[in-house]
C-alpha positions in Angstrom: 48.7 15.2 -71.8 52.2 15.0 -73.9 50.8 10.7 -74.8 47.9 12.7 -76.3 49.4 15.4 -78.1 51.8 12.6 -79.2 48.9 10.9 -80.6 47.1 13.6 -82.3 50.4 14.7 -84.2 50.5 11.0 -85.0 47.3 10.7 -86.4 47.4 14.0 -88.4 50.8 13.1 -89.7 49.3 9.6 -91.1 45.8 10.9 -92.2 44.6 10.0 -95.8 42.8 13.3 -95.8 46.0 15.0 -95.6 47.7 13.2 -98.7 45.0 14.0 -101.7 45.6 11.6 -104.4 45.4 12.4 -107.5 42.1 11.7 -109.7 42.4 10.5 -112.9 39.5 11.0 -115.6 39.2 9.3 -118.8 38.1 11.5 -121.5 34.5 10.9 -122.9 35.0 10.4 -126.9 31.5 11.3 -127.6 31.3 14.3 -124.9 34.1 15.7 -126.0 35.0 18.2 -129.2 37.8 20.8 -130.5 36.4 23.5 -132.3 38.3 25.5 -134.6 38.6 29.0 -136.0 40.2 31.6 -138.4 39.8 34.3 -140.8 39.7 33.8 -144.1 38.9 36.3 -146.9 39.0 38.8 -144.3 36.1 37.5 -142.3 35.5 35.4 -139.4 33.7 32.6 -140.9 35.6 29.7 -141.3 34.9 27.2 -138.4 35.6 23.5 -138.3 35.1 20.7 -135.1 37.0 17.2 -134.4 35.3 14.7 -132.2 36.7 11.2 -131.5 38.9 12.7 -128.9 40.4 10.2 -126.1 42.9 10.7 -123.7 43.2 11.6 -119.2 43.2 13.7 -117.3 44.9 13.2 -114.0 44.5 16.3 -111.3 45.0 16.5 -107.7 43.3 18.8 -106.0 46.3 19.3 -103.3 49.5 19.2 -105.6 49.1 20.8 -109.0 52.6 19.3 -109.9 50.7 16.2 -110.0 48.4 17.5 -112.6 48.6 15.6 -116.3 46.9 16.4 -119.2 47.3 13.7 -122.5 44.7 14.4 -125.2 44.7 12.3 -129.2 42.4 13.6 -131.7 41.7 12.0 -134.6 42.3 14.3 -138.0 39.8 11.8 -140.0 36.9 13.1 -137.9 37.4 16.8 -139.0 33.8 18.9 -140.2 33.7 21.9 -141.7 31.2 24.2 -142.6 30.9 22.3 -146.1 31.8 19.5 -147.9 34.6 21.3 -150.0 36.4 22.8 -147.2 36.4 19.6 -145.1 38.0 17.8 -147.8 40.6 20.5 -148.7 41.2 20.6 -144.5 41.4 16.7 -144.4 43.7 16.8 -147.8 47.7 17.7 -148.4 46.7 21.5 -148.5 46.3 21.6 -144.4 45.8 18.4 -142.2 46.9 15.9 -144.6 44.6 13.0 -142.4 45.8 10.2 -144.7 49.3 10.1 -143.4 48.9 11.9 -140.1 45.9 10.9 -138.6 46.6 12.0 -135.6 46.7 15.4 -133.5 48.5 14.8 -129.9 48.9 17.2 -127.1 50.6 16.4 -123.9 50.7 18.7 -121.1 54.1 19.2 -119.1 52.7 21.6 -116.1 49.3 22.6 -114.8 48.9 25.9 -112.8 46.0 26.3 -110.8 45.2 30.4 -110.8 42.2 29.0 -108.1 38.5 29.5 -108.2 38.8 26.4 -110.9 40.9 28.2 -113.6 44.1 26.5 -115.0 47.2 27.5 -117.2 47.9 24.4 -119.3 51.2 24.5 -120.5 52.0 21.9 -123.0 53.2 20.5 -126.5 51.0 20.1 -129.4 52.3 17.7 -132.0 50.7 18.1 -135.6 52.0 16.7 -138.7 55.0 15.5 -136.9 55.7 18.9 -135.5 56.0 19.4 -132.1 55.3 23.3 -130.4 55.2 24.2 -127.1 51.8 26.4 -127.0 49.7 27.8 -123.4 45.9 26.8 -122.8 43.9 28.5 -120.7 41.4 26.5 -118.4 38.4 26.5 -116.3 36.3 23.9 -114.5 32.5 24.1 -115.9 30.6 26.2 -113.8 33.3 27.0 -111.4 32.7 23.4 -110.0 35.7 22.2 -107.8 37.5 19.0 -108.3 35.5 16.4 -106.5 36.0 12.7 -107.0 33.0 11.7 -105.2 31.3 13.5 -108.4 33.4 11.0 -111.1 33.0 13.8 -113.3 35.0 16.3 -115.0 33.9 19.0 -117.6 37.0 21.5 -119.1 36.9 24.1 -121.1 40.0 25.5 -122.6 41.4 27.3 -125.2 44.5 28.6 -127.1 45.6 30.0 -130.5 48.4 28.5 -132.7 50.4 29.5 -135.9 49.2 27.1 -138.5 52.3 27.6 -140.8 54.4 26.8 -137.4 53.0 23.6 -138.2 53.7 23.0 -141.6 50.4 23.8 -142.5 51.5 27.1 -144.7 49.3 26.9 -148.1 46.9 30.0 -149.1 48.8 32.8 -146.7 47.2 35.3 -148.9 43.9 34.2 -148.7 43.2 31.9 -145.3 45.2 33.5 -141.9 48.1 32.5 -139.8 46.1 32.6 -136.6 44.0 29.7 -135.8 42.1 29.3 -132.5 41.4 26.3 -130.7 38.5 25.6 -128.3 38.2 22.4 -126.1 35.1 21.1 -124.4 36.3 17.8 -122.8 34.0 15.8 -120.6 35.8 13.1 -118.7 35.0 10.3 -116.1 37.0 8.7 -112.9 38.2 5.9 -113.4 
């Protein structure tokens, strides 16, 4: 009786079931998009999306100090609503995509608040400044992390100060608030 309770705490203390690993997801580029909103004029209008988006996603469904979340987005593939406020978005008036092409986000803890909802906490880097901002997350659907699935869909979102990131032209016309919504799609590797 003791040689098989030895056993069993054996087996239980060695068992891969108990020792999740983490998954990690690539993100899917053409799956994947960051819409963006503020006021401007006094109305909520202005809207613009960036696609291109690559990065991981690495969760583990046991240990959420495992969790990583590393997304680049490409300024260059910026849409507005029209062709004038793309280019003054893209130009040295906002984004200024010619000599930072790049948007970068890396996350440095995410909380699970369960039933597939996440608090992201991260650093956003635009222009070559760096803020710490908050995300919150949720699973599509509810869906629990399943690598057997080898998919991943995440919804998230946040709000920034654009002047916080340099990006401080036409206060008195265009707001300070700008809110960011991710749909990322991503695969197991």
């Amino acid at each position: 009786m003791i040689r098989t309770a030895c056993l069993c705490t054996l087996f239980a203390l060695f068992s891969p079931a108990l020792y999740a690993a983490p998954v990690t997801y690539a993100i899917t580029p053409d799956k994947t998009s960051i819409g963006l909103s503020w006021r401007a004029f006094g109305h909520d209008f202005s809207q613009a999306r960036l696609q291109g988006v690559t990065g991981m996603v690495t969760l583990n469904p046991e240990e959420d100090h495992d969790d990583r979340i590393e997304v680049n987005i490409p300024v260059g593939t910026l849409v507005a609503s029209n062709s004038l406020l793309t280019w003054q978005l893209k130009s040295d008036l906002f984004f200024d995509a010619e000599r930072y092409p790049q948007i970068h986000f890396v996350s440095s803890r995410v909380a699970s608040l369960g039933d597939g909802n996440y608090r992201i906490f991260g650093v956003l880097t635009v222009k070559n400044v760096s803020r710490p901002v908050v995300m919150l997350a949720s699973l599509d659907s509810g869906k629990t992390i399943d690598p057997a699935s080898r998919a991943l869909a995440l919804h998230a979102s946040t709000a920034i100060s654009r002047s916080a990131f340099g990006m401080d032209r036409l206060v008195g016309v265009v707001d300070d608030r700008v809110n960011i919504a991710l749909t990322i799609t991503a695969q197991s590797r």
